[in-house]
C-alpha positions in Angstrom: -5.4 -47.1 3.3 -2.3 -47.2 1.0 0.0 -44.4 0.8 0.0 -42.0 -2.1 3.1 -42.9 -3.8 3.2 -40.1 -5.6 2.6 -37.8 -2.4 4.9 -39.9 -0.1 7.7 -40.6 -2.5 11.2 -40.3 -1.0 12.9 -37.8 -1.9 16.3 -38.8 -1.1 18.9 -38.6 1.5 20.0 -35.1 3.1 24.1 -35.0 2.7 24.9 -31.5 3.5 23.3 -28.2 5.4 24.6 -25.2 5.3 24.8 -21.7 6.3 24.2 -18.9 3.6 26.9 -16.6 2.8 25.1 -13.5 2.8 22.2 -14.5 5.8 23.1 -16.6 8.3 19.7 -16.8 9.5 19.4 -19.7 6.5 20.4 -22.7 5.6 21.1 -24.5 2.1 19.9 -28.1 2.3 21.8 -30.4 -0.1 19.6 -33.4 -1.0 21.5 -36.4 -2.7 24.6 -34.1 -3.0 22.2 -31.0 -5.3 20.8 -28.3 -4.1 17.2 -29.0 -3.0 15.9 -25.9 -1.0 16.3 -23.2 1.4 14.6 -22.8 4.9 15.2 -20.6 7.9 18.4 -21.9 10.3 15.7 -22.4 12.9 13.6 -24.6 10.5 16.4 -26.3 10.0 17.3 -27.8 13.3 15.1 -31.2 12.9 17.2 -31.8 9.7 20.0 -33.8 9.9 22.3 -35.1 7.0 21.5 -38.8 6.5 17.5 -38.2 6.9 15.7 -39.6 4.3 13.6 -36.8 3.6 10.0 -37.8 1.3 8.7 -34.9 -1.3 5.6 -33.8 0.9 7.9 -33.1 3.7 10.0 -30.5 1.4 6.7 -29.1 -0.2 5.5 -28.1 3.5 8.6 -26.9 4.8 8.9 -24.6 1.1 5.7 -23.4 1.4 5.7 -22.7 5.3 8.9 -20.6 4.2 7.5 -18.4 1.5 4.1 -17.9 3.8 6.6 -16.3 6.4 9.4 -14.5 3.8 5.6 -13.4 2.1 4.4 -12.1 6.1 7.7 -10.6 6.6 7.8 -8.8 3.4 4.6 -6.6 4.1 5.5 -6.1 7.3 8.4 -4.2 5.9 6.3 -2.3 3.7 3.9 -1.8 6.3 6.9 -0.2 8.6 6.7 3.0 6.7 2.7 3.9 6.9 -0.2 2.9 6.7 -1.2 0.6 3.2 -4.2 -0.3 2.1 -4.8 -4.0 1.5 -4.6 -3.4 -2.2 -1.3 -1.6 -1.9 0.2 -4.7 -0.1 -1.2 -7.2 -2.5 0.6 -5.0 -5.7 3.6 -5.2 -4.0 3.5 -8.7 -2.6 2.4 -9.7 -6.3 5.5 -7.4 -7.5 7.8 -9.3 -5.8 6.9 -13.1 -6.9 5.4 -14.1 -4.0 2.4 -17.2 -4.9 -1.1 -16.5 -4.4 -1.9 -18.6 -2.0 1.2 -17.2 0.4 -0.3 -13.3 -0.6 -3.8 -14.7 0.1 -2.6 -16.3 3.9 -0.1 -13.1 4.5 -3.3 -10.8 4.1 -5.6 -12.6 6.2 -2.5 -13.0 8.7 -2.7 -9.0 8.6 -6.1 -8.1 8.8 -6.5 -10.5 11.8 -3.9 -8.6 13.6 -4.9 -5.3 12.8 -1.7 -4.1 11.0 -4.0 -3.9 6.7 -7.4 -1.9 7.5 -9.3 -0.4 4.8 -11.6 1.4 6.3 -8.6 3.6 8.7 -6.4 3.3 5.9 -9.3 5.7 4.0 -9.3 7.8 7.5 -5.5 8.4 7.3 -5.4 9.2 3.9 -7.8 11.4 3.9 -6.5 12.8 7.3 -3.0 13.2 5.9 -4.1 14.7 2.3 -6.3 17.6 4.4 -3.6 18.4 6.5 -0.9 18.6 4.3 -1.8 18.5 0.4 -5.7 20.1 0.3 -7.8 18.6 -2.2 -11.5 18.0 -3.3 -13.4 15.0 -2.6 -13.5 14.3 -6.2 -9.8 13.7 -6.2 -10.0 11.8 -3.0 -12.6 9.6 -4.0 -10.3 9.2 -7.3 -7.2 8.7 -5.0 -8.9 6.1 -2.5 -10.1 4.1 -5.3 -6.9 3.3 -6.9 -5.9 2.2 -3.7 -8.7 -0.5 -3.9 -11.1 1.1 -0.9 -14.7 0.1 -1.5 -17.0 3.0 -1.8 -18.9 2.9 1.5 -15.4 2.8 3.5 -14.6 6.4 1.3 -18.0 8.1 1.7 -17.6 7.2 5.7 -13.5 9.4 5.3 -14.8 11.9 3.4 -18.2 12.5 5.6 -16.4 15.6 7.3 -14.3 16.7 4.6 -15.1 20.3 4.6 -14.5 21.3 0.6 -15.2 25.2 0.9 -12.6 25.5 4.0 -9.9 23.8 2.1 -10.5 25.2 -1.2 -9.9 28.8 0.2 -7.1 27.5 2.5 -5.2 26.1 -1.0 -6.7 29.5 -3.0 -4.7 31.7 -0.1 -1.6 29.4 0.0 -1.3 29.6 -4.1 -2.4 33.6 -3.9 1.2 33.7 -1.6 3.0 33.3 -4.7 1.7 35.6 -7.3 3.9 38.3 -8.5 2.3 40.3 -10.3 0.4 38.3 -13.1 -1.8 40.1 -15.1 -5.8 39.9 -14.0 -6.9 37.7 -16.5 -3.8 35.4 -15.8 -3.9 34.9 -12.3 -7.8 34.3 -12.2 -7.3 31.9 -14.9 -3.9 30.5 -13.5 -5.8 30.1 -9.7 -8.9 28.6 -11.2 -6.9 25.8 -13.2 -4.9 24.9 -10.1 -8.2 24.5 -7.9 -9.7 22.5 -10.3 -6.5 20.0 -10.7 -7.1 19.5 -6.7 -10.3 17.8 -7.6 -12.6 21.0 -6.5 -15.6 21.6 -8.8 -15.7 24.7 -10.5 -18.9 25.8 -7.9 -16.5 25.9 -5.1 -14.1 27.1 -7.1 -16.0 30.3 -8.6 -17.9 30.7 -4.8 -14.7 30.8 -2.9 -12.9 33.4 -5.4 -16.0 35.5 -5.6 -15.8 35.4 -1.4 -12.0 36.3 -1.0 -12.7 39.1 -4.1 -15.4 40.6 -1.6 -12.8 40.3 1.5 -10.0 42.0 -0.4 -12.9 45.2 -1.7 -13.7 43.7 -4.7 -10.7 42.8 -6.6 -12.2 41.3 -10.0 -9.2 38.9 -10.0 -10.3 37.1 -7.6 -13.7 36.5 -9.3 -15.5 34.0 -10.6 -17.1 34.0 -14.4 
């Protein structure tokens, strides 16, 4: 069978590769005395100036480049927590990578374990009960955003206990009132509960409970 010429055609002669200046882990490769493409130093120790280089050879050794500068990339952004799949395709996409290198870094990922939805929707949820309380309605809100699928949220949020956390956030913002007139700190408390993501059930029941626990302050009471 003939060659493709169009596939195969030579590209031209290597004259020159070099180190970068600002990462010596790279080379320049010069091709007919221009600029042709960049490759890790280790990539680049087949090359050799005088080879006579064809156009599929540089397309494979470009794209095997960007697939691992792509890998690398979210393993960077990986190094700081947990991400969901969606947040390491944003950021991927953010920074210019092609699809097709996103697409091979993700499934690269997953099969190693390091992009998991479903514990990425256990930490969060994990993390955002321990340290920033907040109703499931904001969770679910939160964890869709981050492109979780909805039976990978139900299965975080299956032991979220709403009542305990609304009263734990309830006490925590009570710490800090000085003084506010009744009407302004029930309303004030109420407002901030319900910009947690807690509905206004949970809301009214745990006020009316820590009304009863203080003798029946009516500022901590629901309408």
């Amino acid at each position: 069978m003939a060659r493709d010429a169009t596939v195969f055609s030579l590209a031209g002669l290597i004259t020159a590769i070099t180190l970068q200046k600002r990462n010596k882990k790279r080379c320049n490769v010069y091709v007919d005395g221009e600029f042709a493409f960049a490759l890790p130093a280790v990539d680049a120790i087949r090359l050799h100036e005088g080879y006579a280089i064809e156009d599929h050879e540089i397309e494979a050794l470009v794209a095997r480049d960007e697939q691992q500068r792509t890998y690398n990339s979210a393993l960077q952004f990986l190094a700081h927590r947990p991400r969901s799949t969606k947040e390491v395709e944003d950021r991927l996409i953010k920074h210019g990578y092609s699809t097709n290198s996103i697409q091979a870094a993700l499934e690269r990922l997953a099969k190693h374990s390091f992009v998991n939805d479903s514990e990425f929707a256990d930490y969060w949820v994990e993390q955002r009960t321990r340290f920033r309380p907040r109703g499931k309605h904001m969770l679910r809100y939160e964890l869709r955003q981050k492109g979780i699928n909805e039976a990978e949220i139900e299965s975080a949020l299956v032991n979220v206990n709403e009542d305990e956390l609304c009263r734990t956030l309830a006490l925590k913002w009570l710490q800090r009132d000085r003084g506010l007139p009744e009407d302004e700190l029930n309303r004030k408390l109420t407002a901030h509960l319900a910009r947690r993501g807690f509905a206004y059930s949970i809301i009214r029941d745990t006020l009316s409970e820590l009304a009863d626990e203080a003798g029946g302050r009516s500022t901590l009471k629901g309408d």
